[in-house]
SEDO-265023 format. One record per residue (C-alpha): residue number from 1; x, y, z. Coordinates in steps of 0.1 Angstrom, whole numbers, plus 5000, padded with zeros to 4 digits. Each point is the difference from the previous one (the first is absolute). Last residue first. Example, Ala and Ser with C-alpha at 12.3 -4.5 7.8 and 13.67 -1.06 7.14 Angstrom:
{rec 2 {5137 4989 5071}}
{rec 1 {4986 4966 5007}}
//
This chain:
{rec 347 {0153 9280 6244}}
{rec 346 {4978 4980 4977}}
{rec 345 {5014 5010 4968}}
{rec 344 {5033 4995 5011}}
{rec 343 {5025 5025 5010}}
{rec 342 {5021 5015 4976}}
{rec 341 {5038 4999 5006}}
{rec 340 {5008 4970 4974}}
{rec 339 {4976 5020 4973}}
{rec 338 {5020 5037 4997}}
{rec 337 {4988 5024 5031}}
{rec 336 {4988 5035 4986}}
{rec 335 {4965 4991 5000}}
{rec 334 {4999 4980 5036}}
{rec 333 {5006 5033 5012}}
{rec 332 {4975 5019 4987}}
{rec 331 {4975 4972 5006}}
{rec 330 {5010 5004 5037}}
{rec 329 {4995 5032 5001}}
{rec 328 {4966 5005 4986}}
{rec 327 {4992 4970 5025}}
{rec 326 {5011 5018 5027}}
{rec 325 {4986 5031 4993}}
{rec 324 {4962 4984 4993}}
{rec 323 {5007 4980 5036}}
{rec 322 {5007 5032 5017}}
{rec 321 {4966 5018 4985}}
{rec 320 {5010 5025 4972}}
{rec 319 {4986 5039 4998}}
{rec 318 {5033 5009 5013}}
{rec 317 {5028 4977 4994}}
{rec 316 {5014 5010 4969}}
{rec 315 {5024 4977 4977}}
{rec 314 {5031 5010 4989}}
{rec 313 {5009 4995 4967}}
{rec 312 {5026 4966 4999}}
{rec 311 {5037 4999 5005}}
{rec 310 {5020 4972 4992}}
{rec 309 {5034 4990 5013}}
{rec 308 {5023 4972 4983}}
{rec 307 {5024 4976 5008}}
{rec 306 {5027 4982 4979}}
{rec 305 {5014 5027 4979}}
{rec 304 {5015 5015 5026}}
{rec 303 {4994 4978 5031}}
{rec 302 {5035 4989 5005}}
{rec 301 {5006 4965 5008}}
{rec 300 {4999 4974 5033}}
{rec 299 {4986 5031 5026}}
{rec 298 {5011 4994 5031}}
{rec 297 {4996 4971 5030}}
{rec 296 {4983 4979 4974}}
{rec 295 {4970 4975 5008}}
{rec 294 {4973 5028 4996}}
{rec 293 {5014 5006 4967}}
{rec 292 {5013 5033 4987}}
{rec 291 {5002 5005 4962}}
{rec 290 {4973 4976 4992}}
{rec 289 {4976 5013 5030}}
{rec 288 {5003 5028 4983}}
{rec 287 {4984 4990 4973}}
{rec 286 {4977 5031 4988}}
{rec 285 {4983 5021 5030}}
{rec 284 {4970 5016 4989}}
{rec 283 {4989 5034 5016}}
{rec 282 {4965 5010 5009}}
{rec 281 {4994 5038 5011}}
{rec 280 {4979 5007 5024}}
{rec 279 {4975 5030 5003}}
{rec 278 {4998 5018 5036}}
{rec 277 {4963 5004 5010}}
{rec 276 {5009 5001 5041}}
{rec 275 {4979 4970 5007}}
{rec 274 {5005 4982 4965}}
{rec 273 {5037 5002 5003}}
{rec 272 {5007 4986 5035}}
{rec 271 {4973 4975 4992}}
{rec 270 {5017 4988 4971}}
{rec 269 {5034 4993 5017}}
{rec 268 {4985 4983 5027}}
{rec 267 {4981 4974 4976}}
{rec 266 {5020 4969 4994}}
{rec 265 {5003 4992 4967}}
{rec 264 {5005 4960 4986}}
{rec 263 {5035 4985 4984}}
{rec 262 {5011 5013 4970}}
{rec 261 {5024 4974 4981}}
{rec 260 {5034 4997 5006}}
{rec 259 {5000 4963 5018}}
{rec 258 {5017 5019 5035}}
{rec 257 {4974 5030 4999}}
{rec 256 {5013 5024 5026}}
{rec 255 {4979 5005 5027}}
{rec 254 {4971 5021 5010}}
{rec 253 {4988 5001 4965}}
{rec 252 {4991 5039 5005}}
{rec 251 {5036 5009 4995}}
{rec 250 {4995 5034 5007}}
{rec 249 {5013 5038 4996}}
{rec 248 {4992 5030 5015}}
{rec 247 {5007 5039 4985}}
{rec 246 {4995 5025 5025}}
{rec 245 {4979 5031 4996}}
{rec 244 {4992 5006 5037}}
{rec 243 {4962 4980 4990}}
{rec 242 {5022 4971 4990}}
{rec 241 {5021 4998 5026}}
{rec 240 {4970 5006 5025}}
{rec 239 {4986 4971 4983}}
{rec 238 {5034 4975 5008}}
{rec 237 {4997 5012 5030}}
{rec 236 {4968 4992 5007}}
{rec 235 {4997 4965 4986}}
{rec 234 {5029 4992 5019}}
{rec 233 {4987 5010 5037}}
{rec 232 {4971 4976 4986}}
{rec 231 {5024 4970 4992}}
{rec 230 {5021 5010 5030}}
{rec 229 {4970 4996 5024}}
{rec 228 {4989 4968 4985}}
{rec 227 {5032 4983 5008}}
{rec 226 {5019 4972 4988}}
{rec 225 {5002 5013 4965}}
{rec 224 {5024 5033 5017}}
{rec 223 {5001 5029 4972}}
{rec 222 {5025 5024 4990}}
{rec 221 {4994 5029 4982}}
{rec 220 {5032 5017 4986}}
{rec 219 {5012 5033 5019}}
{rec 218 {5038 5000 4982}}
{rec 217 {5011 4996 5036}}
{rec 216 {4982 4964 5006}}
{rec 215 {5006 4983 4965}}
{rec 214 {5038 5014 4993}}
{rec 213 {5006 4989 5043}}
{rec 212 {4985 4967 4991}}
{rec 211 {5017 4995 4968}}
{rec 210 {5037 5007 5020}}
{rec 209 {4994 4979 5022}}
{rec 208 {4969 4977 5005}}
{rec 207 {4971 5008 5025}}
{rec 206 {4980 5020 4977}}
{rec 205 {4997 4972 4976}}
{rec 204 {4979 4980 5025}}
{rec 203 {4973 5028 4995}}
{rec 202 {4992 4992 4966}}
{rec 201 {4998 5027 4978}}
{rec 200 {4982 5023 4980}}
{rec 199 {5026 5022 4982}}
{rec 198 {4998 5034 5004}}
{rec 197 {5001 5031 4971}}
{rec 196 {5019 5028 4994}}
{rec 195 {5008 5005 4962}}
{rec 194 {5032 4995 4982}}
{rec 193 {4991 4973 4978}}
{rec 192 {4966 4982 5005}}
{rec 191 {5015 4973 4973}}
{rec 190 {5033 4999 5021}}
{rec 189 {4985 4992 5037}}
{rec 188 {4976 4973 4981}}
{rec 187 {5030 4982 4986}}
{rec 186 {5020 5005 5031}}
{rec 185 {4971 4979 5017}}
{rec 184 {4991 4978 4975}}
{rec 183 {5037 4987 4998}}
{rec 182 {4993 4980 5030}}
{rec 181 {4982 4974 4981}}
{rec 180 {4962 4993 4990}}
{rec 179 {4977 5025 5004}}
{rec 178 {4973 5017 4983}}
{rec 177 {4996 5038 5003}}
{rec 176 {4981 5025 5016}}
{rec 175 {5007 5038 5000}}
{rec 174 {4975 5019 5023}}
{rec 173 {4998 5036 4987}}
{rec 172 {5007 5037 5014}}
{rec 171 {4989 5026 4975}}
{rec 170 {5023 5027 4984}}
{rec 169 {4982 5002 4972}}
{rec 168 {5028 5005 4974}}
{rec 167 {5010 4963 5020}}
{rec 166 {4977 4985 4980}}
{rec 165 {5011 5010 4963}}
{rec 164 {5033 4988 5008}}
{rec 163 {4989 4969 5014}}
{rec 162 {4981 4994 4972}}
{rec 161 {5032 5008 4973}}
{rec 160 {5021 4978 5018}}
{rec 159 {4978 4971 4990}}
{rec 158 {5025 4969 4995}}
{rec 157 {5033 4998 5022}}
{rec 156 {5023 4978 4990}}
{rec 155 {5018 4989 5032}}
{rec 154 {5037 5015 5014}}
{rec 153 {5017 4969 5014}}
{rec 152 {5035 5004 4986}}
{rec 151 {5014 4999 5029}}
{rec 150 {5017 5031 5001}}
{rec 149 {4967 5016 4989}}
{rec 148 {4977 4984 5024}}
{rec 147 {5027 5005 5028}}
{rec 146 {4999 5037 4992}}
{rec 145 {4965 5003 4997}}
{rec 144 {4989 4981 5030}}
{rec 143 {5027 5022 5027}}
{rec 142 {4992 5034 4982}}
{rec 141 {4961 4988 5004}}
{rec 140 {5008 4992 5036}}
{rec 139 {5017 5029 5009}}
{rec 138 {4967 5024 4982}}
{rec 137 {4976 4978 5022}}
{rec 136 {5023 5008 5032}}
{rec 135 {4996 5039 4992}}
{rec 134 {4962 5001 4991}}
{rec 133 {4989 4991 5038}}
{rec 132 {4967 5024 4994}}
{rec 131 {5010 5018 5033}}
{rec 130 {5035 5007 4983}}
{rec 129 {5009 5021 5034}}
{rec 128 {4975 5003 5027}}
{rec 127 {5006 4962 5009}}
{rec 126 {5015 5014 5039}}
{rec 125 {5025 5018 4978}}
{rec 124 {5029 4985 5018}}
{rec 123 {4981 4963 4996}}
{rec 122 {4993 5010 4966}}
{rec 121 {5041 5009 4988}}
{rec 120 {5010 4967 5020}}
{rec 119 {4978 4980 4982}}
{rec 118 {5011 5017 4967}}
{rec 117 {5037 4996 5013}}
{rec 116 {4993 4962 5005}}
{rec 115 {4981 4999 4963}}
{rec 114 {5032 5014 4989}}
{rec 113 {5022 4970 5014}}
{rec 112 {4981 4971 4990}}
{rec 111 {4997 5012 4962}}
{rec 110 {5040 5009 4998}}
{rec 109 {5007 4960 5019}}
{rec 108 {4971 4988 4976}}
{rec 107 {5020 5008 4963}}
{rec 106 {5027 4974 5012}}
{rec 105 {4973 4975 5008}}
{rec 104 {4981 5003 4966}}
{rec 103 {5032 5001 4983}}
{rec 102 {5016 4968 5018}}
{rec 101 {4960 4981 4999}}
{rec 100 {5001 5010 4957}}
{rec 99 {5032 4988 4995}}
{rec 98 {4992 4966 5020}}
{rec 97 {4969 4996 4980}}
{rec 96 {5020 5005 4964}}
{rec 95 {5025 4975 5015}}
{rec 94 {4976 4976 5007}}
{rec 93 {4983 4995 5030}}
{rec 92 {4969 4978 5009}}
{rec 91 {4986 5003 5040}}
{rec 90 {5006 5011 5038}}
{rec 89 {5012 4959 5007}}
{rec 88 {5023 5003 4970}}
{rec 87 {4998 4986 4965}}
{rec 86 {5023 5006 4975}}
{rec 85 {4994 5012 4960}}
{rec 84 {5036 5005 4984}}
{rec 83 {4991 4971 4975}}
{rec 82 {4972 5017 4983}}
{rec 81 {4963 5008 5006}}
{rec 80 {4992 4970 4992}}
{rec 79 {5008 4986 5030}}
{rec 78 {4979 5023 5019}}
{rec 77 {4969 4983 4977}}
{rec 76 {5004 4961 5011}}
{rec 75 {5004 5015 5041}}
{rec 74 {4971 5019 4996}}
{rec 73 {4990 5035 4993}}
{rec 72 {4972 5016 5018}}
{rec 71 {4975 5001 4972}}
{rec 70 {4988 4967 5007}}
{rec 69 {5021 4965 4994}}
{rec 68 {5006 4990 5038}}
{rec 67 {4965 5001 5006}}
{rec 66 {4981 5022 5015}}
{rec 65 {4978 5003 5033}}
{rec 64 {4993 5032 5011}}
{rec 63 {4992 4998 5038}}
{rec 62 {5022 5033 5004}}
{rec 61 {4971 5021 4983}}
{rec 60 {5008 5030 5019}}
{rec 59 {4983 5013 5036}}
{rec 58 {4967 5019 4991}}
{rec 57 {4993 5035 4993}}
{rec 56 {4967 5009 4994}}
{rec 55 {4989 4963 5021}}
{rec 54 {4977 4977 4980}}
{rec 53 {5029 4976 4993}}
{rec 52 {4998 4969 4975}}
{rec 51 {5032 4975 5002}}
{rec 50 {5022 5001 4969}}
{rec 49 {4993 4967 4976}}
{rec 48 {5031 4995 4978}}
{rec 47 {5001 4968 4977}}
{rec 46 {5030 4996 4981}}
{rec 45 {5022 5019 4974}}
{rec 44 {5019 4993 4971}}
{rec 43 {5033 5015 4995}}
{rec 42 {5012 5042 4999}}
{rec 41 {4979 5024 4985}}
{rec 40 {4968 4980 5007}}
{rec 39 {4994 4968 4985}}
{rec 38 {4963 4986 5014}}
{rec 37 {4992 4964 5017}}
{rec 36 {4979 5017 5026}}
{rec 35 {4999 5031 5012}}
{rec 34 {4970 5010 5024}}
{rec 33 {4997 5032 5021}}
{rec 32 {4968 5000 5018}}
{rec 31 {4966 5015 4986}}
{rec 30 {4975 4975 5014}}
{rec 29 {4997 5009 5035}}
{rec 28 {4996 5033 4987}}
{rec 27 {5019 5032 4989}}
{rec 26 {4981 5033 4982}}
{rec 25 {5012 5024 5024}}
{rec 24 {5037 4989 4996}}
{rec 23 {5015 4999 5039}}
{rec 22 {5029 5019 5005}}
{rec 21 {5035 4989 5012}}
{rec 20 {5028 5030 5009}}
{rec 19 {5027 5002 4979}}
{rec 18 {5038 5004 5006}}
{rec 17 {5014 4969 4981}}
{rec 16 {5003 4965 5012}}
{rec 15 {5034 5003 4982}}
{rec 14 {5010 5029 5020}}
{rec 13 {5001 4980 5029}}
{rec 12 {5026 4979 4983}}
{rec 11 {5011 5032 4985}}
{rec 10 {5014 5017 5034}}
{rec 9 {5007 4968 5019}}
{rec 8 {5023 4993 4975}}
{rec 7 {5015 5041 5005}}
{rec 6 {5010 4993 5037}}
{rec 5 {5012 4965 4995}}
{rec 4 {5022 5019 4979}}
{rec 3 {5013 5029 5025}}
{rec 2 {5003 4969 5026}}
{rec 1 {5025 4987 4977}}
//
């Protein structure tokens, strides 16, 4: 029992995925995150008006105000989703999501207990050993992988060919994608494939077991929203990654977007690329937030054929001002997104 309250509070704080917030270069007053009256992937959504923040990394959009018919699947849509769908306080299950909680639990204990003997291994080595923290990253992809394909969770995966081509450079980039569920996260880990690269996470995460222990041994960036120091402190890791040859990876969105459309940048994850002149590479997220709502305590149904990864060209940073590289981005982005998960015209 304890082991299971263990792994919960694993993926509930998983679900507010491990990215730090940035502020878009090119957001006003004006520019807010409005739905109103729209079908997304799942019902009709309301009004959603996310507080504005002038801070690089500010605390989450937890004033979002949506209805009961938004992306996050309501009570009307779980019971669609046949007659084995209960609700519990942590969230929807089904079968399929009780299957995939069991496997992704089961498949932990192995992942909990190697990152332990890499902690062990650094501590002995006083960090001199694996100084780029590849081990824990290569645990966690066998962890993601496996689960992914047990699950039958494995994405399509559009533009192999580019990252392919890129990684003939050997160049460190900034992957950014768009949010919406916790699937982005293995998603993300398995179009990178078996490279080393950090997450950029929240530092909250650090503190839970298990995730926290994969987040602070595998050498991720972590970053505190309540304090200025850590946003700066954060900044610098996460370019010293970059200049060591480290892949990083961002949710630039802050937040996961609960109505499935693409919610406004924030602009740490630019300026850690624009400084040391590391090109990004956009990535487009395809309903994931269908296969995982925020209201479900697991996945509800396998991703194959449901969700769907897309890799654009990568796009320089030198010779571009922060705000040109965001918007370039973004527009990447936005382009690989299908209709429901495109913001509007004004965002």
């Amino acid at each position: 029992m304890k082991l299971t309250k263990i792994c919960v509070s694993i993926f509930l704080a998983s679900a507010a995925a491990p990215s730090a917030a940035f502020t878009h270069p090119s957001t006003t007053a004006a520019s807010v995150y409005r739905c109103t009256s729209t079908t997304n992937i799942i019902g009709n959504s309301k009004e959603a008006v996310p507080p504005k923040c002038t801070s690089l990394f500010p605390k989450p959009r937890s004033s979002q105000k949506l209805s009961a018919t938004t992306f996050t699947l309501p009570e009307e849509a779980a019971s669609n989703n046949g007659i084995f769908t209960f609700k519990t306080k942590y969230g929807y299950l089904n079968p399929y999501a009780i299957y995939y909680g069991i496997t992704s639990i089961l498949l932990g204990l192995p992942w909990f207990i190697v990152l332990t003997m890499t902690q062990i291994m650094y501590k002995i080595t006083n960090n001199k050993w694996d100084k780029m923290k590849r081990a824990p990253i290569f645990f966690s992809q066998i962890w993601g992988h496996v689960l992914l394909k047990l699950t039958g969770s494995i994405p399509e995966i559009e533009g192999k060919d580019i990252l392919k081509k890129f990684y003939k450079e050997n160049r460190a980039a900034m992957f950014v994608a768009n949010h919406n569920s916790w699937m982005d996260i293995p998603f993300v880990g398995i179009t990178v494939g078996w490279r080393n690269y950090k997450l950029i996470s929240k530092a909250e995460l650090g503190k839970v077991p298990i995730l926290g222990k994969a987040i602070s041994v595998g050498g991720h960036v972590m970053v505190d929203r309540t304090s200025r120091k850590s946003q700066i402190m954060t900044l610098k890791s996460g370019m010293q990654w970059l200049r060591d040859g480290v892949h990083l990876c961002a949710f630039p969105e802050g937040t996961r977007s609960k109505t499935g459309r693409l919610l406004p940048f924030k602009n740490g994850a630019f300026k850690m690329a624009h400084k040391v002149e590391s090109p990004i590479v956009p990535i487009s997220i395809v309903a994931s937030g269908k296969a995982h709502p925020s209201t479900w305590m697991f996945p509800r149904m396998m991703s194959r054929g449901v969700c769907k990864v897309v890799i654009h060209e990568p796009i320089e940073s030198k010779g571009r001002t922060e705000a040109e590289l965001g918007e370039l981005v973004r527009k990447a982005i936005i382009e690989g997104l299908p209709e429901e998960q495109r913001p509007f015209d004004d965002e």
